[in-house]
PASEBA-1860 file (N, C-alpha, C; in nm, 3 decimals):
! residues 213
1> XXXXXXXX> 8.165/10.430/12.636/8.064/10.515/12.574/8.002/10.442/12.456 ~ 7.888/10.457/12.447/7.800/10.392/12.341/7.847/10.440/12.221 ~ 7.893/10.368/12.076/7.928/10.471/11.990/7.865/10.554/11.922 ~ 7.681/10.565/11.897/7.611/10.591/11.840/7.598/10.732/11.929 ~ 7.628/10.772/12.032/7.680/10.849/12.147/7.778/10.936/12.122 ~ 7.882/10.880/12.086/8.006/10.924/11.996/8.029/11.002/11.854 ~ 7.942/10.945/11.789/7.889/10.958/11.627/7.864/11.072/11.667 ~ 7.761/11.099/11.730/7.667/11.192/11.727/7.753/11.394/11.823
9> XXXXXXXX> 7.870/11.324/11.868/7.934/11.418/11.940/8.046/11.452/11.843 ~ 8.094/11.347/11.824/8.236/11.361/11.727/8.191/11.421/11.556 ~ 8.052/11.412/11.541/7.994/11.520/11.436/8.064/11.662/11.442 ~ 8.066/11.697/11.526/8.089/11.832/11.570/8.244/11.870/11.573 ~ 8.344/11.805/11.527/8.428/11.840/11.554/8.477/11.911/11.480 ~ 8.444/11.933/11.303/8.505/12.059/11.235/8.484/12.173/11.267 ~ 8.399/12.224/11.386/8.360/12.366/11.437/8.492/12.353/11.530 ~ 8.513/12.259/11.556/8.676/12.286/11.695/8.806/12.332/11.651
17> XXXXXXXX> 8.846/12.467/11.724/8.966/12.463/11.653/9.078/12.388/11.740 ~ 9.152/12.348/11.660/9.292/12.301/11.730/9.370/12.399/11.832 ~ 9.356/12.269/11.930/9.507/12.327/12.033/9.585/12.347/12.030 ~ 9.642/12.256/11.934/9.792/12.229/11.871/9.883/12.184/11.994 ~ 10.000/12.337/11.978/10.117/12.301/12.053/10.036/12.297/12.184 ~ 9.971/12.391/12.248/9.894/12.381/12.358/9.866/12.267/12.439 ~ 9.818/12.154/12.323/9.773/12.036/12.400/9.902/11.968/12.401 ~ 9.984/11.951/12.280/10.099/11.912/12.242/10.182/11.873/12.354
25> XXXXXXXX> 10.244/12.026/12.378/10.314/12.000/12.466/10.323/11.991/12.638 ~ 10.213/11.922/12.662/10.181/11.892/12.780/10.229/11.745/12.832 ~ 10.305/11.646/12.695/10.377/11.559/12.659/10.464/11.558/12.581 ~ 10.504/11.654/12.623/10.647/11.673/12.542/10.784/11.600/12.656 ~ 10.871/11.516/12.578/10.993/11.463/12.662/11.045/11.588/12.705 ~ 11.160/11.594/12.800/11.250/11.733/12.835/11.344/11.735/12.689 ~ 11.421/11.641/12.652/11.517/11.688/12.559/11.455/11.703/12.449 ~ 11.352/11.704/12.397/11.298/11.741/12.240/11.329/11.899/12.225
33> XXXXXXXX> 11.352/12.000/12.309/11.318/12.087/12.213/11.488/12.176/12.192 ~ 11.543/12.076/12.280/11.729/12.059/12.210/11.739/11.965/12.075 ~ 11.707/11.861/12.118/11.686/11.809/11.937/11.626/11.884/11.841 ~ 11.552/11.904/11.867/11.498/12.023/11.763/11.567/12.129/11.731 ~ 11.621/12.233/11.800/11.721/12.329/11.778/11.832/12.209/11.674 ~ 11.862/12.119/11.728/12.018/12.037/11.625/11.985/11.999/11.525 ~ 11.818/11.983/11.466/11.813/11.929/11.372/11.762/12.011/11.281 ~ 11.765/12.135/11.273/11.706/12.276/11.208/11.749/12.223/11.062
41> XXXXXXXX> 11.885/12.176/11.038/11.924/12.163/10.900/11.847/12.053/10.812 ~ 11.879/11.931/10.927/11.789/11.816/10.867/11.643/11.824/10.815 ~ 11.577/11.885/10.904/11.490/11.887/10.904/11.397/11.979/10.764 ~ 11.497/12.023/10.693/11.433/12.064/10.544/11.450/12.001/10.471 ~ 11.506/11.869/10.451/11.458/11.709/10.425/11.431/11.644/10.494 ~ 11.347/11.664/10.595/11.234/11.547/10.677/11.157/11.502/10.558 ~ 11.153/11.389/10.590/11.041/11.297/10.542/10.906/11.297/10.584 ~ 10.794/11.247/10.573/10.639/11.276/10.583/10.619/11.125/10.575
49> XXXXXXXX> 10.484/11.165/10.713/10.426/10.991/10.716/10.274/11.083/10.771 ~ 10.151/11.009/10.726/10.067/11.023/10.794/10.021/10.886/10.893 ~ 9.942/10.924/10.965/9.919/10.840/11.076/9.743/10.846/11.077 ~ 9.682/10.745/11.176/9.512/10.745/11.153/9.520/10.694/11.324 ~ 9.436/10.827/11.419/9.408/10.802/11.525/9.215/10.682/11.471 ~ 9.244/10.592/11.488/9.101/10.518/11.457/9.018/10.508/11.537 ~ 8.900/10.530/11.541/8.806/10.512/11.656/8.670/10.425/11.567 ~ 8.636/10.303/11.648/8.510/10.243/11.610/8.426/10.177/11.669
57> XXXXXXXX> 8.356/10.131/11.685/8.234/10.037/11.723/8.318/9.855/11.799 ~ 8.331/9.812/11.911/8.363/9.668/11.938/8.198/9.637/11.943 ~ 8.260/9.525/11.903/8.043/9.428/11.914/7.969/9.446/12.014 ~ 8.035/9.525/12.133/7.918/9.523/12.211/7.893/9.686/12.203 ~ 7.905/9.755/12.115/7.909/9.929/12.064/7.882/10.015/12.145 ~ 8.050/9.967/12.192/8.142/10.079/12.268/8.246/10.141/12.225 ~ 8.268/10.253/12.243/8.365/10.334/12.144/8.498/10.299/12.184 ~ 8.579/10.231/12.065/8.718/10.250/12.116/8.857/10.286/12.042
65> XXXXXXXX> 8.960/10.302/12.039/9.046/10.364/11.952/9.166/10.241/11.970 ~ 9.247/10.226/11.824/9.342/10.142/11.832/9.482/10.183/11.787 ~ 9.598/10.087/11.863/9.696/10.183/11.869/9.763/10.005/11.772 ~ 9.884/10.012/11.760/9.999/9.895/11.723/10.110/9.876/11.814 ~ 10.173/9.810/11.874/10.260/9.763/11.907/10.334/9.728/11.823 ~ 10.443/9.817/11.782/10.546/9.743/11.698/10.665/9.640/11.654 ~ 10.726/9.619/11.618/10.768/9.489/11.648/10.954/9.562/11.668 ~ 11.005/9.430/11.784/11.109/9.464/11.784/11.236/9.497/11.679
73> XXXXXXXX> 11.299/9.587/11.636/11.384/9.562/11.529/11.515/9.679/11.562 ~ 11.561/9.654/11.446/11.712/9.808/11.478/11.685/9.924/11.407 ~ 11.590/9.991/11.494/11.573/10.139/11.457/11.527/10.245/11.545 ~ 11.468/10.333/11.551/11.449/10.438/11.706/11.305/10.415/11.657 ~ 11.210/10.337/11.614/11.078/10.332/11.702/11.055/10.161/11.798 ~ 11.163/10.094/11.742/11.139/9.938/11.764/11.089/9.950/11.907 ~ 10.940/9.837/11.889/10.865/9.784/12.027/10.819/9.910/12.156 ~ 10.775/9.984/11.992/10.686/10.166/12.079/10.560/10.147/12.043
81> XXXXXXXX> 10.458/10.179/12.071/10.335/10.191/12.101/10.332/10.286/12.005 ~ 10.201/10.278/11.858/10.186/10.429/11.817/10.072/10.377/11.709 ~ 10.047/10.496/11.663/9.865/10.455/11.532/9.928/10.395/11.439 ~ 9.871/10.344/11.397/9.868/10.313/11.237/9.892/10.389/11.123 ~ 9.975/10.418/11.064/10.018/10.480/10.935/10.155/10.448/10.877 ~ 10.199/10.550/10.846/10.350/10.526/10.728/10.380/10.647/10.665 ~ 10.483/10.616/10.598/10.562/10.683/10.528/10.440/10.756/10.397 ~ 10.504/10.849/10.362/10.412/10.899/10.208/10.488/10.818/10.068
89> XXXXXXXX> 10.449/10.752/10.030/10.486/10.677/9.899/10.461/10.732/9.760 ~ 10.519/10.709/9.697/10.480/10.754/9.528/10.338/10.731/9.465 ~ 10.294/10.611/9.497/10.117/10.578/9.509/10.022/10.688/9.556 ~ 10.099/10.734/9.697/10.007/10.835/9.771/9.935/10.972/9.728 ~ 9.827/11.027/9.673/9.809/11.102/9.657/9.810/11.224/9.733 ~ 9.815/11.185/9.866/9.853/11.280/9.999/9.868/11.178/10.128 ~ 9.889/11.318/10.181/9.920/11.262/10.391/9.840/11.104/10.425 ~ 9.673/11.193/10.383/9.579/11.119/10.418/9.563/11.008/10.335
97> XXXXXXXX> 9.590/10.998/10.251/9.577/10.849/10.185/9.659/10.771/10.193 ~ 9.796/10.811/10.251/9.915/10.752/10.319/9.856/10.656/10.474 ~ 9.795/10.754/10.541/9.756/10.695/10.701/9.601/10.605/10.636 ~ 9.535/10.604/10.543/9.462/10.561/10.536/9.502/10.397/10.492 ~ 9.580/10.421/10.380/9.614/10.302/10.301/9.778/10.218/10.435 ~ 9.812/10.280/10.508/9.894/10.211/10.550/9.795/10.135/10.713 ~ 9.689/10.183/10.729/9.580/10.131/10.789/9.544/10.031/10.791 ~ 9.486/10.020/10.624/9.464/9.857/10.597/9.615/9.783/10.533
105> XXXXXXXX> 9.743/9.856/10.601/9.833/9.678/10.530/9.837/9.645/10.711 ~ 9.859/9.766/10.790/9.905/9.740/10.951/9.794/9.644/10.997 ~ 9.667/9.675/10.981/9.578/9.623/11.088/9.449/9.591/11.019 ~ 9.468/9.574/10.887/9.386/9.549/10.795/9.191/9.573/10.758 ~ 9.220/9.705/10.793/9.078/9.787/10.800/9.082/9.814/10.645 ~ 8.957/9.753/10.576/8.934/9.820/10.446/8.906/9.958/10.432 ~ 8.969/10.007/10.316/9.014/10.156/10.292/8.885/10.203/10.312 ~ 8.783/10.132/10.192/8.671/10.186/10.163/8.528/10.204/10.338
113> XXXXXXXX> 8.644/10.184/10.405/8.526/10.147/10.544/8.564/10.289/10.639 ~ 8.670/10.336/10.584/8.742/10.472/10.664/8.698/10.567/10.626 ~ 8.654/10.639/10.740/8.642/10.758/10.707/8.729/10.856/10.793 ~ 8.783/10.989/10.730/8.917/11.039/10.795/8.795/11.187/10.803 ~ 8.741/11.261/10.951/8.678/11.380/10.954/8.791/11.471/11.026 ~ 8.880/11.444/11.028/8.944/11.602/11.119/9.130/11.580/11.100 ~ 9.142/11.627/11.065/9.309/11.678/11.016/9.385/11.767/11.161 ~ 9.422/11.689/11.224/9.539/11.683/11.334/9.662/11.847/11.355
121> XXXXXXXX> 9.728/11.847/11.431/9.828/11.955/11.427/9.974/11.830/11.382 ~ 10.006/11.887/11.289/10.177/11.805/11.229/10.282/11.792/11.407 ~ 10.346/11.686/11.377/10.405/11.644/11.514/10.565/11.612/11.377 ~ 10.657/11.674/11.427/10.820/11.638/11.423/10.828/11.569/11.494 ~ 10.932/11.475/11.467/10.977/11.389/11.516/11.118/11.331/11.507 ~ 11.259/11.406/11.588/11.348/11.442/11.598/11.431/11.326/11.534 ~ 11.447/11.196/11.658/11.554/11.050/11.561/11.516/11.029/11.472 ~ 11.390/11.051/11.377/11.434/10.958/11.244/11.379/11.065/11.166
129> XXXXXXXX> 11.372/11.205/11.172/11.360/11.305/11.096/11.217/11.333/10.994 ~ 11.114/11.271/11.056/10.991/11.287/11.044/10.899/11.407/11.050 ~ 10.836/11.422/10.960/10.735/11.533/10.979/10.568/11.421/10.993 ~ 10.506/11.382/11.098/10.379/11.348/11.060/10.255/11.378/11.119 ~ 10.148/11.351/11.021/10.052/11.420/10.997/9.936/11.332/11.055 ~ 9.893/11.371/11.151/9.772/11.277/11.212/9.663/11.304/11.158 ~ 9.569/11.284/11.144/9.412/11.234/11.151/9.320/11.148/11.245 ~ 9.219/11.167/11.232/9.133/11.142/11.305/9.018/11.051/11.196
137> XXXXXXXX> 9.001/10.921/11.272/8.936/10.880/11.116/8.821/10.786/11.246 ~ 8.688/10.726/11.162/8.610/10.637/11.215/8.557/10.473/11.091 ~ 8.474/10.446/11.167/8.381/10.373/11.061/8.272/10.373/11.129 ~ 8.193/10.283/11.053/8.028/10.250/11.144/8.035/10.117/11.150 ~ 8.111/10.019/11.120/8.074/9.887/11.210/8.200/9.797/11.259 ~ 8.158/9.713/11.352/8.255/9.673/11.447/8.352/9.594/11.301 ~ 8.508/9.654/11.307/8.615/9.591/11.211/8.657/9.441/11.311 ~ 8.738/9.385/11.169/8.755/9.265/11.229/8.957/9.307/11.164
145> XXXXXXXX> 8.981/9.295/11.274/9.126/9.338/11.257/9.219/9.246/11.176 ~ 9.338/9.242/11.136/9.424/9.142/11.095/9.568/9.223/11.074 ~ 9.661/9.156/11.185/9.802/9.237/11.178/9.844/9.209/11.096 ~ 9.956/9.309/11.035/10.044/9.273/10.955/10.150/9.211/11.001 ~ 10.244/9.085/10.994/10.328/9.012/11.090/10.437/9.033/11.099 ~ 10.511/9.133/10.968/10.647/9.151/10.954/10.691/9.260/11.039 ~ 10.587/9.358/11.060/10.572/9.481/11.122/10.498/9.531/11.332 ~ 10.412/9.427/11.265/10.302/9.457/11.410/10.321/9.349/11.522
153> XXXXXXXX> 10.371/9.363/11.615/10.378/9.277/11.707/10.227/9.214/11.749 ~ 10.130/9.346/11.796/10.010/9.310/11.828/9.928/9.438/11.833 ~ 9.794/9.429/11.846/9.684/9.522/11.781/9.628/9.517/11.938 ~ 9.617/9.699/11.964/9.625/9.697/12.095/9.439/9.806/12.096 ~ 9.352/9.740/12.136/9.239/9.798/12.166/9.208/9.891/12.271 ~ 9.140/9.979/12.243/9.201/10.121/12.440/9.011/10.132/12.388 ~ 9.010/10.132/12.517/8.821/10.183/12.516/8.873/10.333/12.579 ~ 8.745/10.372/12.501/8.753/10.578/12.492/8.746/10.580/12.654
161> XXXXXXXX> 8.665/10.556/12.735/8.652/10.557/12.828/8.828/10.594/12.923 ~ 8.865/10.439/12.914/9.004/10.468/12.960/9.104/10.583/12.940 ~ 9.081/10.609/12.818/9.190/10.693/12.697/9.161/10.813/12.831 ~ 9.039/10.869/12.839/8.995/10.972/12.867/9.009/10.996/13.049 ~ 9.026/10.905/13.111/9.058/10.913/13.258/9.223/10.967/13.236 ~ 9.178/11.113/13.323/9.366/11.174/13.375/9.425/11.106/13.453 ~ 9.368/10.944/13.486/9.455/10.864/13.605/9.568/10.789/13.509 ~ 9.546/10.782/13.364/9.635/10.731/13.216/9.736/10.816/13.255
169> XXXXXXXX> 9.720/10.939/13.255/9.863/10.985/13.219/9.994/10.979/13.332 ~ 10.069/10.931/13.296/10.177/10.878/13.397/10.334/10.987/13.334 ~ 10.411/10.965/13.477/10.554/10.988/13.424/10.617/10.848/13.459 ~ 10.727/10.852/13.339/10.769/10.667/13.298/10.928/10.737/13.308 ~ 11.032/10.664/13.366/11.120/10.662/13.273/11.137/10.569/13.125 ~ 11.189/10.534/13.035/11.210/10.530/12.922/11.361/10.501/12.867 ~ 11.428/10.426/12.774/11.522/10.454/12.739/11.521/10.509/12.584 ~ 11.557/10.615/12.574/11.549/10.657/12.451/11.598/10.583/12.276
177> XXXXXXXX> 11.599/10.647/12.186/11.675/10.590/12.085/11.834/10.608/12.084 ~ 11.854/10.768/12.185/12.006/10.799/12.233/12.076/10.721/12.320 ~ 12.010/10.615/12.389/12.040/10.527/12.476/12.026/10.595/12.599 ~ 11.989/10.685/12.611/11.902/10.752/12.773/11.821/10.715/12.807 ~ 11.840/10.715/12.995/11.714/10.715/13.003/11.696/10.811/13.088 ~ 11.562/10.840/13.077/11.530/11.018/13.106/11.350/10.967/13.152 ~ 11.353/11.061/13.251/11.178/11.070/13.263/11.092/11.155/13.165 ~ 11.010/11.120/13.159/10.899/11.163/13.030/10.690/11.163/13.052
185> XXXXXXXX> 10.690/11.220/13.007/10.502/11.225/13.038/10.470/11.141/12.958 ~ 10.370/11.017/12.990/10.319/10.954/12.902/10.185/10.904/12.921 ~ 10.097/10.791/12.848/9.998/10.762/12.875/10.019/10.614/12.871 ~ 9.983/10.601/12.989/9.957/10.457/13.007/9.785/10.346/13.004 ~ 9.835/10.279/12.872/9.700/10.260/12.813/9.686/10.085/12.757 ~ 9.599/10.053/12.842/9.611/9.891/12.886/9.738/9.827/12.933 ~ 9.809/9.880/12.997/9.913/9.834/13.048/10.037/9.889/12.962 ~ 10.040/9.940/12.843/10.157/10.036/12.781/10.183/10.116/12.784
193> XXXXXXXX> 10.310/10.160/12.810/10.366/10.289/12.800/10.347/10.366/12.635 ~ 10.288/10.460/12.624/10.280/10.571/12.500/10.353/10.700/12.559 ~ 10.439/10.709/12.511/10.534/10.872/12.498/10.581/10.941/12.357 ~ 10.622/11.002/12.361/10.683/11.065/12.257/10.578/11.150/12.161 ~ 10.632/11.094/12.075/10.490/11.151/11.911/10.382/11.155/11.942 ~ 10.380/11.017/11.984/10.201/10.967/11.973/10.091/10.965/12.071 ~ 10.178/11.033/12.220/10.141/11.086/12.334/10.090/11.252/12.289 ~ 10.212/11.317/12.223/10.176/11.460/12.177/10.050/11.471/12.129
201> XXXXXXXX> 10.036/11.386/12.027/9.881/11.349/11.925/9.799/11.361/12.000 ~ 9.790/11.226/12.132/9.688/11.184/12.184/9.667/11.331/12.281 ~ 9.757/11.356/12.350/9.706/11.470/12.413/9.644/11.628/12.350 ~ 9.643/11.635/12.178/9.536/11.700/12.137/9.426/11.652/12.090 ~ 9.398/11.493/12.069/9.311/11.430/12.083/9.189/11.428/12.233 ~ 9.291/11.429/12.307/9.188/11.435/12.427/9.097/11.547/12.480 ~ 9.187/11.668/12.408/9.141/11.825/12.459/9.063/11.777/12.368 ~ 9.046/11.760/12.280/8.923/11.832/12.130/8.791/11.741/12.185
209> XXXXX> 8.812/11.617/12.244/8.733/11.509/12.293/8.649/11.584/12.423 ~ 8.736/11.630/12.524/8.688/11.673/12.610/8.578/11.817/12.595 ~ 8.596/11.863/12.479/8.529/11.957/12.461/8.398/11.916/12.370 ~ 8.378/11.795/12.347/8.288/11.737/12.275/8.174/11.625/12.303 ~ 8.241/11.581/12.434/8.195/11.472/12.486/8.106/11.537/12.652
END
């Protein structure tokens, strides 16, 4: 899709209301909503991260959205597919300046080039006791990316187009962070598996899209 095409549709999206769980859980794993019941206690010290679904202009201005590949390590997201953001820091003045500013250390989009128009439904996130907060953010000209190396394996480009074909959404098995493996709904997007969180996201991303586009 042309993005000037996009601009002009994705204007419209503060009149949309959210799906939320609706779209949510149409990617939801089977065991999340047993984790959830076990983690009732934890979970009134969850921690907060915002996240930035990004969508912008490639040079030949076509709309596309970018995800991270993370890098392998010892923890329950290592070498998962998911947006760009972080934790909320003491710096942070909120959610959104969290997913904004952890934007440009991941994939190095200047702050001042973001713009964040639509505030997401909050997604839990059971192994590592997360509460986070998506957004929906753009710019107006084609970014020139730069990973962060300690963190980002690689900077993964999805044209809207793709995102938006129901032939993406796949069932994968998976091995979990529990060491299961279990089948799960996901989206398969340039050749990666996306489940979990950032599948939930994307699948109220796509309703609000579909109603706009």
């Amino acid at each position: 899709m042309i993005y000037d095409e996009f601009l002009k549709s994705i204007s419209k999206i503060e009149n949309i209301r959210l799906p939320a769980e609706a779209s949510q859980f149409k990617m939801v794993p089977p065991f999340r909503h047993e984790l959830v019941k076990q983690q009732k206690e934890a979970m009134k010290q969850a921690k907060r991260a915002g996240v930035l679904a990004f969508f912008y202009p490639d040079t030949d201005d076509q709309t596309k959205l970018v995800f991270i590949l993370r890098k392998t390590y010892n923890g329950v997201h290592s070498a998962q597919v998911g947006f760009p953001g972080g934790k909320l820091e003491a710096k942070d003045d909120s959610l959104q300046d969290a997913a904004v500013r952890e934007t440009f250390e991941e994939i190095g989009v200047p702050v001042k080039s973001i713009e964040v128009i639509k505030q997401l439904t909050e997604v839990y996130i059971p192994p590592s006791n997360f509460f986070v907060q998506p957004y929906v953010g753009i710019t107006r000209e084609s970014p020139v990316f730069v990973k962060e190396e300690e963190e980002v394996e690689s900077i993964i480009e999805v044209d809207l187009g793709h995102f938006l074909d129901d032939k993406v959404v796949v069932s994968k098995q998976v091995t979990t962070s529990y060491n299961v493996d279990v089948e799960v709904p996901a989206f398969k997007l340039n050749g990666h598996i996306v489940w979990g969180a950032t599948a939930m996201i994307l699948s109220e991303i796509k309703d609000i899209l579909k109603q706009l586009l």
